[in-house]
C-alpha positions, 0 to 999 in steps of 0.5 A, a space after each residue: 866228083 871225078 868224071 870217072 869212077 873206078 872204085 871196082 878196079 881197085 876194090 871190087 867184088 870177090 867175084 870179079 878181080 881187083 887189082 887189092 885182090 891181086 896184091 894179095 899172096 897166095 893161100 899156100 903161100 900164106 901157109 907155108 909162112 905160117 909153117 915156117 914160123 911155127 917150125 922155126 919158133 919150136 926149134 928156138 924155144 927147145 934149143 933156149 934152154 941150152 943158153 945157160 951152158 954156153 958162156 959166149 952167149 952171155 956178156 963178159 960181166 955174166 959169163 964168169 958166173 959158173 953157169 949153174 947159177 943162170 936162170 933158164 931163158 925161156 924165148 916168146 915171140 910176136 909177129 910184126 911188121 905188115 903181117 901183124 899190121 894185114 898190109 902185106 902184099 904179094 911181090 910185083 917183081 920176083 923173085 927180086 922182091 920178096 914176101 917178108 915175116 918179121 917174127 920177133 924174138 923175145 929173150 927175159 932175162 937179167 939186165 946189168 948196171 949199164 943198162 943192157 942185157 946180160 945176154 951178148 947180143 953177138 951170142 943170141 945171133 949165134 944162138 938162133 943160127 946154131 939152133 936153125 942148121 939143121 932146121 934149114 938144111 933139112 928144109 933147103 932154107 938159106 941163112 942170110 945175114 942182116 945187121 938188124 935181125 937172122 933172115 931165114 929165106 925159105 923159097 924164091 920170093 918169100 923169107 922170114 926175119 927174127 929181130 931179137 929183143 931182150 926184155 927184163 926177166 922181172 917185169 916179164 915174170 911179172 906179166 906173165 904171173 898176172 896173166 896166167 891169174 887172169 881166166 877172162 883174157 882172150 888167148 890172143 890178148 895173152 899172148 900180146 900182154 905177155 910181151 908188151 903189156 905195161 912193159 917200158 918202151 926203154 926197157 925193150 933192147 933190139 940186139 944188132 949183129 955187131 954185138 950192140 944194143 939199142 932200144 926198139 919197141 915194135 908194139 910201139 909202132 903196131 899201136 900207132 897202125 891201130 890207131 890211124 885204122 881206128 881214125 880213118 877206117 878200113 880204107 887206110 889200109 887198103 890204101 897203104 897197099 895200093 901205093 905199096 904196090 905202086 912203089 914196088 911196080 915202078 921200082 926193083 928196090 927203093 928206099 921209099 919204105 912201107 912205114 913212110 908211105 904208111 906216115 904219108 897217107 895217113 898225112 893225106 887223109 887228116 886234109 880231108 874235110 870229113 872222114 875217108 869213105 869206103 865205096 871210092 877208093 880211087 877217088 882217094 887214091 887220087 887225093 893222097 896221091 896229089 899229096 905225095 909229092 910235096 910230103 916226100 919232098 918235106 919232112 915225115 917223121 917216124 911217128 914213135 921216134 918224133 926226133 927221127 925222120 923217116 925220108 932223110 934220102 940222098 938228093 938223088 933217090 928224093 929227085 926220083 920219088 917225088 918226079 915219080 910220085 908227081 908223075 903218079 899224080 898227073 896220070 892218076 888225075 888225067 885217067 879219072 878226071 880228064 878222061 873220059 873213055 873207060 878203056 883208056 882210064 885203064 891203060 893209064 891206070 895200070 901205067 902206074 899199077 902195073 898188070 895187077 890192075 885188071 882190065 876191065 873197063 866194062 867196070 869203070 863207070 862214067 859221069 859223062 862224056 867230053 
C-alpha cells in the first residue's frame, strides 16, 4: 500500500485528462495514417503487376526467363509494430520524434534452390519508390532511405515504413485457396491468415536495401504482444506506453527500443505474487520501475529470436539507462511513498513524465499524512 494514490493521473476517467490520454495521437492524425496507408497500398498493388516486364527486378538466376513465362506478382499487406500492437504513442518531442506505421509488404512468389526468393531484393526497394513518385510528389510526402525498409514521411512528425517480406507463391496459394473456401472466418481473421496462417517462420524473407535477405516473421512477435496481453490483462499495455512515454520525455533519441521495454515489463510483472490489477496503474508503475535498473543492466532476450539479446548497448548508452532508470525509480517511489502532499506527488511525477502528466492534485488521493 502506497501513501499515495495517483492511479487517475495516470489513467483516469474520459471525462478528466490523463497523462495515458495524452500519449494518445490525435484522431485526424490517426486518420490521415489511415489515408496514407490505403493510398500507398492502391498504388503498390496496381503498379505490382508491371514487375513480370522488369528484369532488374528479379534476381539473375530468373531475370534470363523471357518474362512472359513470369507468373503475375500480387502484393498483400499487414500492418505491425505498435500500431497492429495499440501501443503507439503520440511524440513528446517534435518533430524530432515521430509517429511511426510499420505496414509490411508481402510479395508470393517462386523461391530458387538457394533458398531466397527469386525476386532481387535491391529491385523490390526500387519497385515501391518508382511506384510511389508521384504518389509522394502530388501529396508533398518525402522518401527516406533505410536499410531495412522504404520510409514515406508524410508530415512533420509522422511516417510510414514498408519493410517488404517474400513469401513462397505455393504455400500462399494455398492459404489463400482454403480461405476463400472458407464463408464462416471473419474479414479480419482473413485477412490476417492470408498472410501468416500456417506459413513457416523460415519460409518468410525480409528484403534489405543492400540486395540480401534475411529471414523475419513479424506475425511472430505480434503473437508473443497477444500473448503477454492474454497473461497480464489490459494494464500490460498501458503500461508499455507509460514508460514509452517516459524514455521519449527524457531522451530526444535513445537506443532504449519499445520491444526491450515491452520484454522489460513483461519481466517485471511475472514477479508479481498474483495477477496485475487494473485500478493501480501507478502502484505498478512503481513496482516495474523498481525492476528496471537491474534488467537493463543484465540480459533481455528477444522473445522470438532467444539467441539474440535485445539490450546489447555500448558501456555508455547502458551507464545512462540504467542511472536514468535508477533515477526513475527513486522519484517514482519518493513521490508515492514518501510523499505525502498531492501537489508535490505531481511535480515529481512529471519530473519523469513530462507535461503530458496532468496537474491535477485534487486527483491524488492520500492514505495519511507524514
Amino acid at each position: 500500500m502506497t501513501l499515495a494514490n495517483a492511479h487517475a493521473l495516470f489513467c483516469g476517467l474520459k471525462s478528466q485528462p490523463s497523462y495515458l490520454a495524452n500519449l494518445t495521437i490525435e484522431e485526424d492524425e490517426r486518420t490521415g495514417l489511415m489515408e496514407a496507408r490505403r493510398e500507398i497500398r492502391a498504388t503498390l498493388k496496381t503498379a505490382a503487376a508491371g514487375i513480370i516486364t522488369h528484369d532488374e527486378y528479379w534476381q539473375d538466376a530468373y531475370s534470363s526467363r523471357n518474362w512472359r513465362a513470369r507468373a503475375t506478382i500480387e502484393v498483400k499487406f499487414m500492418t505491425q509494430g505498435s500500431f497492429a500492437y495499440g501501443t503507439i504513442n503520440a511524440p513528446a518531442q517534435t518533430p524530432h520524434q515521430e509517429i511511426d506505421l510499420d505496414d509490411g509488404m508481402y510479395v508470393p512468389v517462386e523461391f530458387l534452390s538457394n533458398g531466397e526468393p527469386a525476386l532481387a531484393a535491391k529491385g523490390l526497394f526500387a519497385f515501391v519508390e518508382t511506384a510511389l513518385a508521384d504518389l509522394c510528389k502530388k501529396n508533398d510526402w518525402k522518401l527516406a532511405e533505410k536499410p531495412n525498409c522504404v520510409r514515406v514521411k508524410l508530415w512533420p512528425g509522422a511516417h510510414i515504413d514498408i519493410p517488404i517480406y517474400s513469401i513462397p507463391r505455393e504455400r500462399f496459394a494455398a492459404i489463400k485457396e482454403a480461405l476463400e473456401k472458407s464463408h464462416t472466418a471473419t474479414f479480419a481473421a482473413r485477412d490476417s491468415a492470408t498472410i501468416s496462417w500456417r506459413l513457416p517462420s523460415d519460409k518468410i524473407m525480409l528484403a534489405q536495401r543492400d540486395g540480401t535477405w534475411i529471414q523475419s516473421d513479424p506475425q511472430q512477435l505480434h503473437d508473443w504482444v497477444v500473448s503477454r496481453t492474454d497473461r497480464h490483462g489490459a494494464v500490460y499495455k498501458r503500461l508499455c506506453r507509460f514508460f514509452k512515454g517516459w524514455r521519449d520525455y527524457i531522451w530526444l533519441k535513445s537506443p532504449l527500443s519499445s520491444l526491450c521495454i515491452m520484454c522489460a515489463v513483461d519481466r517485471a510483472l511475472q514477479k508479481l505474487n498474483g495477477f496485475a490489477t487494473e485500478d493501480r496503474d501507478d502502484a505498478l508503475v512503481l513496482k516495474v520501475a523498481k525492476e528496471l535498473p537491474d534488467l537493463f543492466n543484465g540480459k533481455i532476450e528477444n522473445p522470438v529470436l532467444n539467441h539474440l539479446y535485445i539490450n546489447e548497448w555500448s558501456e555508455e548508452d547502458r551507464n545512462a539507462i540504467v542511472s536514468a532508470a535508477r533515477e526513475l525509480r527513486d522519484e517514482m517511489s519518493s513521490a508515492l511513498e514518501r510523499t505525502g502532499d498531492a501537489e508535490l506527488v505531481v511535480r515529481k511525477l512529471r519530473n519523469k513524465f513530462g507535461q503530458r502528466m496532468p496537474y491535477r492534485p485534487a486527483s491524488v488521493k492520500m492514505a495519511s499524512k507524514i
